[in-house]
MMTF fields as JSON, N, C-alpha, C and O atoms, coordinates in Angstrom:
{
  "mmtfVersion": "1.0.0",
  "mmtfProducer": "UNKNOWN",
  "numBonds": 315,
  "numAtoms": 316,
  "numGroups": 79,
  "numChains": 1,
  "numModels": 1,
  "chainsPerModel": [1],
  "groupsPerChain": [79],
  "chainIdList": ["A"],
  "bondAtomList": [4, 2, 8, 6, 12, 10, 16, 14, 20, 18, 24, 22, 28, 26, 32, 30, 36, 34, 40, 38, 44, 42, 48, 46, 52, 50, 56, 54, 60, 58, 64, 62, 68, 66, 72, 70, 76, 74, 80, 78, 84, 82, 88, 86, 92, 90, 96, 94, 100, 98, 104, 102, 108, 106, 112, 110, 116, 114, 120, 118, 124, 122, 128, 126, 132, 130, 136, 134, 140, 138, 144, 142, 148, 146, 152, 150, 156, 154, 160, 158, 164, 162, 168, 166, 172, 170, 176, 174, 180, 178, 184, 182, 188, 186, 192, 190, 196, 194, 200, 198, 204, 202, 208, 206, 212, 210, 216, 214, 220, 218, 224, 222, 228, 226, 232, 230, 236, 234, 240, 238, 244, 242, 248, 246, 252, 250, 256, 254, 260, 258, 264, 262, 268, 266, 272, 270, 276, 274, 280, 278, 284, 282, 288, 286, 292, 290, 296, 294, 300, 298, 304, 302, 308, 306, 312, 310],
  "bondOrderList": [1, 1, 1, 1, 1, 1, 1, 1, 1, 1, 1, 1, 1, 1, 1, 1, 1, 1, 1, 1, 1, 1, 1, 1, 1, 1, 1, 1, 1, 1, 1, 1, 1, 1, 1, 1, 1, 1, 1, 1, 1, 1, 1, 1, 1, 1, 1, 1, 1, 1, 1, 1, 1, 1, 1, 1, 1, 1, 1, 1, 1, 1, 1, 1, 1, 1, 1, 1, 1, 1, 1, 1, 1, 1, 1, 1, 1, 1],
  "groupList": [{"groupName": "UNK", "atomNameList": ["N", "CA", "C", "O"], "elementList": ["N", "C", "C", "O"], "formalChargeList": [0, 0, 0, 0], "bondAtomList": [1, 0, 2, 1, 3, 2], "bondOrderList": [1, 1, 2], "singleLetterCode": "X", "chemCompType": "L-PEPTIDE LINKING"}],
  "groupTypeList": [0, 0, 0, 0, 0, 0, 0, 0, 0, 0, 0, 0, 0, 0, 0, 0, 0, 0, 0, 0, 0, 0, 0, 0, 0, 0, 0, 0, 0, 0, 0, 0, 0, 0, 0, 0, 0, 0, 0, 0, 0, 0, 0, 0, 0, 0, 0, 0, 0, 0, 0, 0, 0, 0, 0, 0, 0, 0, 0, 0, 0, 0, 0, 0, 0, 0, 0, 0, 0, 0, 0, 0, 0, 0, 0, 0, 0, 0, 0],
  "groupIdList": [1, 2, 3, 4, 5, 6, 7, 8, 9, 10, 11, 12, 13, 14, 15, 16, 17, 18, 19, 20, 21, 22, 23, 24, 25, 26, 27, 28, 29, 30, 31, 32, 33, 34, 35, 36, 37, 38, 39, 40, 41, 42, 43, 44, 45, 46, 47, 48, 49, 50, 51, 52, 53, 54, 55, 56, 57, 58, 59, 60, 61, 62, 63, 64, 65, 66, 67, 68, 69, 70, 71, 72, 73, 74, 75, 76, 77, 78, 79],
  "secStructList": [7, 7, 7, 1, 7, 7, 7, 7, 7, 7, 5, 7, 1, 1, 1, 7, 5, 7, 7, 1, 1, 7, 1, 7, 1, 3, 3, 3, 3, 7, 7, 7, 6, 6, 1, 7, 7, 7, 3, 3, 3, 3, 7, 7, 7, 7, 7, 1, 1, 7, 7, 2, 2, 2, 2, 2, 2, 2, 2, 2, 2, 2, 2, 2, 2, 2, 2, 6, 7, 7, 7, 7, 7, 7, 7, 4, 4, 4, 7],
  "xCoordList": [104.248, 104.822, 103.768, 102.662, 104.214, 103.183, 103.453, 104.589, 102.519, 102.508, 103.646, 104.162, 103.927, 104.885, 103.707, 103.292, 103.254, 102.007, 100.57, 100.379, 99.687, 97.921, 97.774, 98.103, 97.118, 96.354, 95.142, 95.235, 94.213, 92.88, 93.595, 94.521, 93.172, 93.597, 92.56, 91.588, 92.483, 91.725, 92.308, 93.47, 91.649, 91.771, 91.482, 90.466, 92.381, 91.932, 91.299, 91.071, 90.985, 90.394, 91.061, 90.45, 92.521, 93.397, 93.723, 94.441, 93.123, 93.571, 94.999, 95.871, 94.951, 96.576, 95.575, 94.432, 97.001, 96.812, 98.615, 99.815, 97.905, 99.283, 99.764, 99.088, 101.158, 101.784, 102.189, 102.758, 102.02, 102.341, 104.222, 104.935, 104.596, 105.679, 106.862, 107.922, 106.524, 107.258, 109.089, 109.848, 109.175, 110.944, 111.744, 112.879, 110.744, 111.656, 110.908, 109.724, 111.445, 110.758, 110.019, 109.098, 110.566, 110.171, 109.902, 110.816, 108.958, 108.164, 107.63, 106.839, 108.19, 107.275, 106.085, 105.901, 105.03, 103.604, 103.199, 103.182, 102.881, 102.094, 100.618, 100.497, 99.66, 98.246, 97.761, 98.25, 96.991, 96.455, 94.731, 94.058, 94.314, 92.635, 92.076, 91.308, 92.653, 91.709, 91.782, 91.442, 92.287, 92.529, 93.792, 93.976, 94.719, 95.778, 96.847, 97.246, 97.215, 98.38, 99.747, 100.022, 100.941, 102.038, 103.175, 103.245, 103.9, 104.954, 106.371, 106.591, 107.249, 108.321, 109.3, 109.263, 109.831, 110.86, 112.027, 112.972, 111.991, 112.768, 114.001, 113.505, 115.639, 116.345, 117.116, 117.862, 116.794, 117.583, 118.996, 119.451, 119.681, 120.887, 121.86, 121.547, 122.871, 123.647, 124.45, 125.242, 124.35, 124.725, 126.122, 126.373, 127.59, 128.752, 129.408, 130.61, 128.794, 129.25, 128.314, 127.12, 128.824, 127.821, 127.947, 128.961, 126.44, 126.352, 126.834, 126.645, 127.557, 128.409, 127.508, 128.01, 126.333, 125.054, 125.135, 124.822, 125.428, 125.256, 126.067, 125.96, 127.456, 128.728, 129.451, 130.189, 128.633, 128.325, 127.306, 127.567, 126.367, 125.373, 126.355, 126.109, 127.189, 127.751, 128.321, 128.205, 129.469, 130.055, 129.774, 130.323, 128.928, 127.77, 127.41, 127.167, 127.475, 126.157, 128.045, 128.004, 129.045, 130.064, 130.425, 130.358, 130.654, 131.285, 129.809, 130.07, 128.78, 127.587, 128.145, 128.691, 128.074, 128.776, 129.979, 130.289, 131.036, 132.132, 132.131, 132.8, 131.072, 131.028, 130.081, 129.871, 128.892, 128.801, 126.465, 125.406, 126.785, 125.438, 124.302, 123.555, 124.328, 123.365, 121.802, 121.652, 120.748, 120.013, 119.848, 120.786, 118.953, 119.091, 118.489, 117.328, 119.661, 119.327, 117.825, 116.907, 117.834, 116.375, 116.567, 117.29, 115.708, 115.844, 114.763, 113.633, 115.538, 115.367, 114.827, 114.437, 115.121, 114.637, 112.91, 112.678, 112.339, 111.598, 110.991, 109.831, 112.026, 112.39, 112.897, 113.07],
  "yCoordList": [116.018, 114.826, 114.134, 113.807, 113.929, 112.8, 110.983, 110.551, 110.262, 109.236, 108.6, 109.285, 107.303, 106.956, 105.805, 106.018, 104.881, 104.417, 104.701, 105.523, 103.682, 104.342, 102.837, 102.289, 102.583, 101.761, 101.194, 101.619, 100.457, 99.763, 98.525, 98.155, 97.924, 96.532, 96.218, 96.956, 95.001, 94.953, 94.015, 93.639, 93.603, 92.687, 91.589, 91.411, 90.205, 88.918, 89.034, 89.993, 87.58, 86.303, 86.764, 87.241, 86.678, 87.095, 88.57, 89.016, 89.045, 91.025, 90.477, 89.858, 90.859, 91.186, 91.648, 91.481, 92.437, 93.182, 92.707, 92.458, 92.811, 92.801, 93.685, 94.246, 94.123, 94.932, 94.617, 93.533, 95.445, 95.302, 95.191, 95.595, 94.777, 95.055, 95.638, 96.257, 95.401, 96.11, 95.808, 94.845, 97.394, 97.466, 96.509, 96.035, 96.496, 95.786, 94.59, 94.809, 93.432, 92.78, 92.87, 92.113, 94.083, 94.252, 95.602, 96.391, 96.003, 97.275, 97.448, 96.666, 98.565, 99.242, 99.798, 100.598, 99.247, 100.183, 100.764, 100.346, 101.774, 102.762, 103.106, 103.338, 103.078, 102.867, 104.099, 104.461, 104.54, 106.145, 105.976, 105.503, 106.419, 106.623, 106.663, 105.816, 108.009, 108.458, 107.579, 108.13, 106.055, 104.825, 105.019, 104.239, 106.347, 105.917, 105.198, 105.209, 104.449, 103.677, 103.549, 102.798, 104.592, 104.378, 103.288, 102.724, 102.957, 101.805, 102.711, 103.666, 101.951, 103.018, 101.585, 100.711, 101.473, 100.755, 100.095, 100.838, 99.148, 98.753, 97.449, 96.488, 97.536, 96.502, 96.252, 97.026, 94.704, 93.714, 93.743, 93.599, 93.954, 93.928, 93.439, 93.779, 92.73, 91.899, 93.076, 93.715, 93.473, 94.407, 93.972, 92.784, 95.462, 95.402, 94.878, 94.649, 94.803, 94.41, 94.25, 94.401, 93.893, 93.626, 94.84, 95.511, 95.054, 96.262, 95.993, 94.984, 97.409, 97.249, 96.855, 96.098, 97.04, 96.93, 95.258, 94.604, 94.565, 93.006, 92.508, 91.281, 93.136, 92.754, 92.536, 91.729, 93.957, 94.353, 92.977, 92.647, 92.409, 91.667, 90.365, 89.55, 90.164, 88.393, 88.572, 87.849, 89.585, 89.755, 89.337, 88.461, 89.913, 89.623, 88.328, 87.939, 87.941, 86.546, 85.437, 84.362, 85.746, 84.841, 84.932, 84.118, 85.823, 86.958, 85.84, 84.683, 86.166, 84.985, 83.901, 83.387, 83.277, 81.511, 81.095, 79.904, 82.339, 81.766, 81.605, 80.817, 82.644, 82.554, 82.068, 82.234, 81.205, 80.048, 80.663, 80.041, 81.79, 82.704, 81.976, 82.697, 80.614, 80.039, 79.657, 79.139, 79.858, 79.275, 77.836, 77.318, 76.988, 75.555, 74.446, 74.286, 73.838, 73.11, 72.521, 71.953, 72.675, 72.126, 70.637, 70.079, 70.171, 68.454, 67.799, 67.321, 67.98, 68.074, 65.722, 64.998, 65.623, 63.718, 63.845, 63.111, 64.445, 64.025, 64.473, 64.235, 65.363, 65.256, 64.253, 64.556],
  "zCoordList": [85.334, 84.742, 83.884, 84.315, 82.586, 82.009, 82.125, 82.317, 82.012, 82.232, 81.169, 80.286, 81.377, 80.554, 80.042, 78.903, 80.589, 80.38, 81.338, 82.234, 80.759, 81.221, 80.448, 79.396, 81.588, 81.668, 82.66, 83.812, 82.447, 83.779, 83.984, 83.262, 84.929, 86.181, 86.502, 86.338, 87.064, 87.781, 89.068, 88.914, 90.293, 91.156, 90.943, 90.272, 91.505, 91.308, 92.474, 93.21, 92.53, 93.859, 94.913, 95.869, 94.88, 95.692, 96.1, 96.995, 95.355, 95.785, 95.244, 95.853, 94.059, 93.124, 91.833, 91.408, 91.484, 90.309, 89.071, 89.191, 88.386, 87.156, 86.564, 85.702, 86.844, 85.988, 84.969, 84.836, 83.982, 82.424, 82.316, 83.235, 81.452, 81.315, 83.043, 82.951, 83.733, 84.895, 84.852, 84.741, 85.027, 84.524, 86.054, 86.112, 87.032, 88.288, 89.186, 89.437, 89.658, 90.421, 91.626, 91.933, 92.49, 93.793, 94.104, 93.867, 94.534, 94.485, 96.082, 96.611, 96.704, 97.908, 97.584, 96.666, 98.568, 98.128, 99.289, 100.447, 98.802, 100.261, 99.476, 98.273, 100.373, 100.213, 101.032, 102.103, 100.539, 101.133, 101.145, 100.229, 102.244, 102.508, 101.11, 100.654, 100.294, 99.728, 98.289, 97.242, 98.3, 97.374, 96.258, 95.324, 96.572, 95.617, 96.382, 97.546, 95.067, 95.435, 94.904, 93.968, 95.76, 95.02, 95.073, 96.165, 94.309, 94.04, 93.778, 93.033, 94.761, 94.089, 93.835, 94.701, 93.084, 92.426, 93.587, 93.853, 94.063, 95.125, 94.442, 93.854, 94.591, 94.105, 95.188, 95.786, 95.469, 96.694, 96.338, 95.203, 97.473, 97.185, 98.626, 99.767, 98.351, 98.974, 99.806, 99.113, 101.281, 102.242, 101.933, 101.734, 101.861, 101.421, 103.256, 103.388, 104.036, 105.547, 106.42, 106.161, 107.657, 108.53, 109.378, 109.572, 109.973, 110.436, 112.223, 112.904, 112.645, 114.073, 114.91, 115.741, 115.076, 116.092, 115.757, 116.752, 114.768, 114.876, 114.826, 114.835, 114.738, 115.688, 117.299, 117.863, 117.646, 118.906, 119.713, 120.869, 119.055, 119.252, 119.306, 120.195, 118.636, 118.511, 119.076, 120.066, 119.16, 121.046, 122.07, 122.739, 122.253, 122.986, 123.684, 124.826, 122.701, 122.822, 122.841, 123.439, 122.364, 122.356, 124.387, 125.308, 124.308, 126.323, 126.77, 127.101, 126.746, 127.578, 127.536, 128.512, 126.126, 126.201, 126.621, 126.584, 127.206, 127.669, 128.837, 129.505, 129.28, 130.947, 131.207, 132.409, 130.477, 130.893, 131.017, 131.099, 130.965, 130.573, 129.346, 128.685, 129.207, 128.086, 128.494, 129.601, 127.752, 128.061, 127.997, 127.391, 128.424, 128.775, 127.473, 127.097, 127.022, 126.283, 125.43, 126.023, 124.626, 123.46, 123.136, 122.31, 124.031, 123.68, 122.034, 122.13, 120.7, 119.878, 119.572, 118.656, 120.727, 120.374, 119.396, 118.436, 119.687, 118.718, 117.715, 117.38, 117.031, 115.537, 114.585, 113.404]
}
């Protein structure tokens, strides 16, 4: 594969670097011993449902609060 660009960076104050032009906002990085570092292109996206394991979970937790299974009140007075 050839590069699409080439370019040097460097590190701030902070340990960040700047991407030029970058086609996406949010990027996975995996960091390897031998100092390369890849980015693969990551886009957030709004889940089409809720998953059964956190349905299963509010079940759950509703079956506790009816039968009375709660933990004990948070006395929030001094907020």
């Amino acid at each position: 594969m050839t590069p699409v660009k080439d370019y040097t960076v460097h590190i701030d104050d902070k340990k960040r670097i700047t991407l030029r032009g970058a086609s996406y906002q949010y990027y996975n990085v995996k960091e390897y011993d031998n100092g390369c570092i890849v980015l693969e292109p990551r886009e957030l996206t709004v889940p089409d449902c809720i998953s059964v394991k956190t349905l299963d979970d509010m079940d759950k937790a509703i079956r506790n609060f009816k039968m009375g299974e709660v933990s004990p009140s948070v006395d929030l007075s001094d907020f």
